[in-house]
N, C-alpha and C positions, 0 to 999 in steps of 0.2 A: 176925398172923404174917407175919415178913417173907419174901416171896419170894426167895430165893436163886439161883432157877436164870437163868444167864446165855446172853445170844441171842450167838450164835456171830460174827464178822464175816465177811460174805461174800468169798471167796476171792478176789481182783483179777488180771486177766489183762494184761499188759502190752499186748496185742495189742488189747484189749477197747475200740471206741468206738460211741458215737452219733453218726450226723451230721445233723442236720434240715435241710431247705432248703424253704424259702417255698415251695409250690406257686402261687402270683400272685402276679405286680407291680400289678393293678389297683387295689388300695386306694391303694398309695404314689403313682402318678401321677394316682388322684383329688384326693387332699390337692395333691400339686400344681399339678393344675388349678384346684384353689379357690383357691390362693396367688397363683394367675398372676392369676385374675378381681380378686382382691381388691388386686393389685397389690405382693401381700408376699414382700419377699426377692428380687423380680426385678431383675436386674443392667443391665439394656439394654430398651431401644425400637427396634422398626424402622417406619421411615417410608416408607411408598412414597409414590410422582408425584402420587397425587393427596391426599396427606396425610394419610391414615388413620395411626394407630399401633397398632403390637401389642406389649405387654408379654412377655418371659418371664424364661427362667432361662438363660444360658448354656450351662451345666454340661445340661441338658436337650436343648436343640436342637445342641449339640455332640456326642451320643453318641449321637445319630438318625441323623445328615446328616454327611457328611464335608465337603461345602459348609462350613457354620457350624462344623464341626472347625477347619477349616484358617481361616478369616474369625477365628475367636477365638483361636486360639493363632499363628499366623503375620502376618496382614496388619495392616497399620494402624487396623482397626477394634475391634481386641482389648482397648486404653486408650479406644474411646469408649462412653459411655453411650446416645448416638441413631446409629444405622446407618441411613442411605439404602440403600433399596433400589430400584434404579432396574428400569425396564424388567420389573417385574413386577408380577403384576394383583393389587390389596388384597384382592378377594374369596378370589382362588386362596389367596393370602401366608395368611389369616385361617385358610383349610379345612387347609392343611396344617401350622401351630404347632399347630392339636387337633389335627390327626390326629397328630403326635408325643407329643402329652400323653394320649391316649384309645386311638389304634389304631381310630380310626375314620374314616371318610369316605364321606359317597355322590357318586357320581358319576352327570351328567345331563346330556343334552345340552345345556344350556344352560352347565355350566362347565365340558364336556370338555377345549375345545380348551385356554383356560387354565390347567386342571390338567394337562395334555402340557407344556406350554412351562414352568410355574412346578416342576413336579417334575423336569423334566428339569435343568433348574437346578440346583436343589437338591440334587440326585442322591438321591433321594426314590425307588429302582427300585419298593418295594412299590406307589406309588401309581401310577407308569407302569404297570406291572402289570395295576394294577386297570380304569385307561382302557382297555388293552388287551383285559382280558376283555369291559368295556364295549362296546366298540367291537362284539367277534366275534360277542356275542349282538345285533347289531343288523342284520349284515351281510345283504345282498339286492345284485338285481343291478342294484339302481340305485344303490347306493352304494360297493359296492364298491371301483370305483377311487380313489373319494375317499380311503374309509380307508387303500387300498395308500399315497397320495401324503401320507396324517398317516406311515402308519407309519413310512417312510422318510425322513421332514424329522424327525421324533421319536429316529430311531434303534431302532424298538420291534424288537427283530429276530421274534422267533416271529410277529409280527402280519402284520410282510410276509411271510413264508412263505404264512401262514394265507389272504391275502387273494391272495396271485398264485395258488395252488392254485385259490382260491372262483373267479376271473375265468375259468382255465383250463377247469375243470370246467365252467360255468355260460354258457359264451361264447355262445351262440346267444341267450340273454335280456339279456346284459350289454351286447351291439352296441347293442342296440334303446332304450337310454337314453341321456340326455342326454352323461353323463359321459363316453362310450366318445368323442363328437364332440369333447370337449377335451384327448383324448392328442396327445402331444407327436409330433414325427414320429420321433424314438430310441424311445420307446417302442410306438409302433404297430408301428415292424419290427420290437421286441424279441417282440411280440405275437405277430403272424404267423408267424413263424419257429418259434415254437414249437411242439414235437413233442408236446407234452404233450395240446392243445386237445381237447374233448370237443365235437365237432359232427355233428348228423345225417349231413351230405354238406357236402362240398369246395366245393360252391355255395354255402355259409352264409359262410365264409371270405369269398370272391369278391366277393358283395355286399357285406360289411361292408369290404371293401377301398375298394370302389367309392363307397360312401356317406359313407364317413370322407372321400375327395380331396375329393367336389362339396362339403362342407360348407364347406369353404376353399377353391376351386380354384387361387386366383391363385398361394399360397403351396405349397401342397401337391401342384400336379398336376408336378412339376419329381421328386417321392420315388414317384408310381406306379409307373414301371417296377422299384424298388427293391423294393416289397411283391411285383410282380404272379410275382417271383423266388420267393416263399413260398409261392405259390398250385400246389395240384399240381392242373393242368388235367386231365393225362390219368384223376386220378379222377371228373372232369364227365363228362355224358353226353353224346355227339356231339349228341344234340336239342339240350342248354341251351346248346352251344356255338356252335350256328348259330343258333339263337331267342337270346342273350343278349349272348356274348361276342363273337362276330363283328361285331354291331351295334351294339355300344358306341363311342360317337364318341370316347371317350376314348383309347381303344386302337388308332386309326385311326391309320393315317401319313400324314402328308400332303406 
């Protein structure tokens, strides 16, 4: 018997859509990363100084980097297939094509600094970024100023905050290392001067005023009078001032 009875067609609302979107791009930039190794459909070579090459895709490292934005569509490298890449490290150059193609990278003291200088470059902020977290979780008060003086030849901004805050905070440990003896003379009275400084007593100040000139005297005893302007005396003790400060041949007039 033939069934007769008929299925309705369901109503259509003009308003009425689906719209699906990928929840991940990691598959598509696996496949890509495979193409890259395998050498297929890559448009250009970069060559750095010491003659390593890296394979990619334009269209790739163009939509990562506004560096190789503008290098492929604006400058004179856009018509070539081999790109020199001067004055950047092959290792750094290598870590950062993956990390465009993967979103990965680890960072170690041993390629910090050339991941600062090759991403900075690049204009690569996520991986500056990442040096810069690197950096925080390593921070102590012997290194600290070092990292102050990446972060501000890097440009890293939150990391020099992060790191003059740590020296401020932490000052009475930070004198006591090597690094504090290689501040500049603008930056030791940018130091001193500070209101911010976390120290026992006004005698921690003094001495590390005092310790910083002898380490260079020839060059540096010309800026003591300059520091000794930061030093608030009157919160010394009349003791430490006859036992210490009176005694100092440096402070003597002659």
């Amino acid at each position: 018997m033939e069934n007769t009875k008929q299925i309705p067609e369901p109503r259509r609302c003009e308003s009425a859509k689906y719209k699906y979107k990928k929840s991940s791009y990691v598959e598509i930039f696996e496949v890509l990363q495979s193409l890259r190794w395998d050498e297929m459909f890559c448009d250009f070579k970069l060559e750095t100084d010491d003659g390593k090459i890296i394979c990619g895709h334009k269209v790739v490292l163009a939509s990562a980097s506004t560096y190789f934005h503008a290098m492929f569509k604006n400058c004179e490298e856009k018509n070539q297939y081999l790109v020199i890449m001067k004055q950047l490290d092959s290792t750094a150059l290598q870590l950062l094509v993956n990390f465009i193609y993967s979103g990965e990278i680890t960072v170690t003291e041993n390629n910090l600094q050339v991941l600062l200088e090759a991403s900075n470059i690049l204009q690569l902020q996520e991986v500056k970024e990442a040096c810069s977290d690197f950096l925080q979780t390593q921070m102590c008060p012997k290194n600290c100023i070092g990292i102050n003086a990446l972060a501000d030849l890097h440009s890293c901004t939150k990391l020099l905050r992060s790191s003059e805050l740590y020296i401020q905070q932490h000052f009475s440990d930070v004198v006591e290392g090597d690094e504090f003896l290689s501040l500049s003379s603008e930056q030791m009275v940018k130091l001193i001067a500070c209101d911010e400084l976390k120290v026992p007593s006004e005698e921690n100040v003094y001495e590390s005023v005092i310790r910083w000139v002898k380490y260079d005297l020839g060059s540096r005893k010309c800026i003591l009078p300059q520091l000794m302007e930061h030093v608030r005396l009157p919160l010394t003790s009349k003791d430490y001032i006859l036992k210490k400060i009176v005694k100092e041949s440096l402070l003597k007039i002659t």
